[in-house]
C-alpha positions as CSV (number, residue, x, y, z in Angstrom):
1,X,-4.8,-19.6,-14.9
2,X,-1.3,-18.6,-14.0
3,X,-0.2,-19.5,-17.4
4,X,-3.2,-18.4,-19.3
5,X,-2.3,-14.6,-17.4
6,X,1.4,-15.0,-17.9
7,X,1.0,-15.5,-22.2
8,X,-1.4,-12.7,-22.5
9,X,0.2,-10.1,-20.4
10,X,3.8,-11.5,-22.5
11,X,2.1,-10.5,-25.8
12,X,2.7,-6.7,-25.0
13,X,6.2,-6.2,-24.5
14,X,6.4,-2.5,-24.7
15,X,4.3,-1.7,-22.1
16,X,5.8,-1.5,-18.6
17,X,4.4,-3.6,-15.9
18,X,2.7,-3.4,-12.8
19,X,0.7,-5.5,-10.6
20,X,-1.4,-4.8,-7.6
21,X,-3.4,-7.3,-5.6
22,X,-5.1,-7.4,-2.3
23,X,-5.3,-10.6,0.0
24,X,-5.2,-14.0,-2.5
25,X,-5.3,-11.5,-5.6
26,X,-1.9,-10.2,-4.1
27,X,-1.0,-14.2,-4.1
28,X,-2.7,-13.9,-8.2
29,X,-0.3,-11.1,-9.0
30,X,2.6,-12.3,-7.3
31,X,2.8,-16.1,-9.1
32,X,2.1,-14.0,-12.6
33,X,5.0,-11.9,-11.8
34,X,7.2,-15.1,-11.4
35,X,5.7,-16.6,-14.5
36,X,6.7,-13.4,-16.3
37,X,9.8,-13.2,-15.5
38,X,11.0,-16.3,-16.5
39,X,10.2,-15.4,-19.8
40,X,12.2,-12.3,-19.1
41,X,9.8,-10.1,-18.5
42,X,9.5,-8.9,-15.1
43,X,6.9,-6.6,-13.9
44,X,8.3,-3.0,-12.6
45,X,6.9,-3.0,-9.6
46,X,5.2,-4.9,-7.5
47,X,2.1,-3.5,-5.3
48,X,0.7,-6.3,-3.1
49,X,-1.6,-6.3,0.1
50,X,-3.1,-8.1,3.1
51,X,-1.5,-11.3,1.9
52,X,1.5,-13.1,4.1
53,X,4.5,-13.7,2.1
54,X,4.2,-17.2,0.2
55,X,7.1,-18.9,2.0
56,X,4.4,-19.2,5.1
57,X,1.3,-20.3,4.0
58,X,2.4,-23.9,4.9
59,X,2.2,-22.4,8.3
60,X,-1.4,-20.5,8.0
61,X,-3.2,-23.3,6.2
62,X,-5.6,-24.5,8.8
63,X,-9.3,-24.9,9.2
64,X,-9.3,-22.7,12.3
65,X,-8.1,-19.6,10.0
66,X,-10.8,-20.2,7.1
67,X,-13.5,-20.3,9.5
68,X,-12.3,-17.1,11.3
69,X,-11.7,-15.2,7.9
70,X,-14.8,-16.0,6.7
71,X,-16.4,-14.7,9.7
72,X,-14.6,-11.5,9.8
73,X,-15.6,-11.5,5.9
74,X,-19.4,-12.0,6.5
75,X,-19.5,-9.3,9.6
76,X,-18.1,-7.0,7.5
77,X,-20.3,-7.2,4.6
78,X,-22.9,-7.0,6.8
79,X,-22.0,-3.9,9.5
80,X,-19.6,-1.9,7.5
81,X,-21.4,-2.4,3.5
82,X,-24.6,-2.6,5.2
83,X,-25.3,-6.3,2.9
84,X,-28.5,-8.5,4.1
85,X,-28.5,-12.1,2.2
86,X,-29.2,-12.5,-0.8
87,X,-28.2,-12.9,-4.4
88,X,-25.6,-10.2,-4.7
89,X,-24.6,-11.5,-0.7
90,X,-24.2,-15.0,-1.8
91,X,-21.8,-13.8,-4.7
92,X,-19.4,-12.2,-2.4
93,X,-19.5,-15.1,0.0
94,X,-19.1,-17.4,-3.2
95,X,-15.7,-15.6,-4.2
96,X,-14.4,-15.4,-0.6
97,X,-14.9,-19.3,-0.2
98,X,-12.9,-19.6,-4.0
99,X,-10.3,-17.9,-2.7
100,X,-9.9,-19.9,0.8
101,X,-10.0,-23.1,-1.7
102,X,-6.6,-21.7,-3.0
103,X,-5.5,-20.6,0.1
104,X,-5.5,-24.5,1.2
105,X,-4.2,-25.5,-2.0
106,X,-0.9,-23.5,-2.7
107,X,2.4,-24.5,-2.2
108,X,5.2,-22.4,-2.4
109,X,8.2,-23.3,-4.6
110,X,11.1,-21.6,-3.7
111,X,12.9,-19.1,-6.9
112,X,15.1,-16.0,-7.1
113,X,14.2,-12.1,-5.8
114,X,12.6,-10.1,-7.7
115,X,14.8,-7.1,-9.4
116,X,12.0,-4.6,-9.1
117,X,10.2,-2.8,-6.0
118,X,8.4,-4.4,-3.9
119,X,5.7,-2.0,-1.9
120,X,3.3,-4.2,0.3
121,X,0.4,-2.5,2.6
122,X,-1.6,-3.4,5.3
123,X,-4.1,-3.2,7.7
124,X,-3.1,-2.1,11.3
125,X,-5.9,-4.2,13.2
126,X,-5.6,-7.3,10.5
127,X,-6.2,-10.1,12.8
128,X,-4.4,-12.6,10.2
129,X,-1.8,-10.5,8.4
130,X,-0.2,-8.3,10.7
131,X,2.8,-5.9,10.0
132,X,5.5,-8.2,11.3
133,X,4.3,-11.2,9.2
134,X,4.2,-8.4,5.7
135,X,7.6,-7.6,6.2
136,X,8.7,-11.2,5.8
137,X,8.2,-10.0,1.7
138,X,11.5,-7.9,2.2
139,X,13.0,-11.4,1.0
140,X,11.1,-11.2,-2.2
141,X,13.1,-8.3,-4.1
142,X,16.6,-7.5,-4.8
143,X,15.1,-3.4,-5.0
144,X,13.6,-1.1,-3.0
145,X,11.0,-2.9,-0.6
146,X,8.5,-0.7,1.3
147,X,6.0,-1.5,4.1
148,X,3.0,0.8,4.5
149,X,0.6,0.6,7.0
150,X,-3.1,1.8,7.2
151,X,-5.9,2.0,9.9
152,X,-8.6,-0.6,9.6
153,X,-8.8,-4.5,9.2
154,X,-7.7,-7.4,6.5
155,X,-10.3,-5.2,4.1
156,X,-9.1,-1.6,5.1
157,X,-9.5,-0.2,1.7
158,X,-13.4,-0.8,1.4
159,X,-14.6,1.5,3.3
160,X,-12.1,4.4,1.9
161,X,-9.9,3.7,-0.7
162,X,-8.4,6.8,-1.4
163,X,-5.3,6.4,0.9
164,X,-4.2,3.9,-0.8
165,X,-5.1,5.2,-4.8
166,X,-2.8,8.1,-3.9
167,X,0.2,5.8,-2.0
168,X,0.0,3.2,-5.3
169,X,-0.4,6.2,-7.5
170,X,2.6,8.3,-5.5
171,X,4.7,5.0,-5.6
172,X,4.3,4.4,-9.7
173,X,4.9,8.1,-10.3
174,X,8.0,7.5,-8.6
175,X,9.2,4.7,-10.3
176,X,8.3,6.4,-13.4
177,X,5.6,4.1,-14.1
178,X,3.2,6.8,-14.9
């Protein structure tokens, strides 16, 4: 998939580059980025949240932290998007088990910095990815690295997103990116 990502997005030089992703989409962007630029093409920036830097997942990979993920996934479906099972339930619990599959299956290989920012944001009460874990990506860019923080959980977008529209937007607008 990396690969597949890596020769489409390569296909449109001019354009510059930015990626944002959120928990194992942040992991999505961030092995695309690499992809990229070893073909010379780096990204711009870099926007990445709720997602521990790669060099530890070794560390988080554990049965325990699935189940508990899950868990805090599921209860918040339910309480916070008001989601009963069923179809469009499953779906979501689907996806969220996908994404624990390549949580347990990645393995980190070592490679240089990044030359452009890095911007990574968070959730203040995230139980698994908490701010002094996020700011082990400082060791991920040669550039301008930036640690945001935001009230809520591992999914403290959801509920209102428009924090962290106008940080990404105020952070490409800086970096000339729009």
């Amino acid at each position: 998939m990396i690969e597949a990502l890596a020769e489409t997005i390569s296909q449109n030089r001019e354009l510059p580059l930015a990626f944002f992703g959120h928990s194992m989409g942040a992991l999505l962007a961030f092995e695309v980025a690499r992809t990229l630029c070893q073909r010379d093409l780096c990204p711009h920036q870099l926007l990445l949240a709720s997602c521990p830097p790669p060099h530890l997942f070794d560390q988080m990979q554990n049965d325990n932290h699935n189940e508990e993920l899950l868990a805090q996934f599921l209860a918040f479906l339910r309480s916070e998007l008001g989601m009963q099972p069923g179809a469009e339930y499953q779906r979501y619990v689907t996806l969220m088990q996908y994404d624990l599959k390549l949580w347990n299956t990645y393995r980190y290989q070592p490679a240089s910095p990044f030359p452009c920012p890095l911007t990574i944001y968070g959730g203040a009460d995230d139980p698994f990815v908490d701010a002094q874990l996020l700011a082990g990506w400082h060791a991920y860019t040669r550039n301008a690295f930036k640690l945001e923080m935001y009230a809520g959980n591992h999914f403290f977008f959801y509920l209102n997103a428009q924090p962290l529209l106008q940080a990404i937007t105020s952070s490409l607008e800086e970096n000339k990116l729009l």
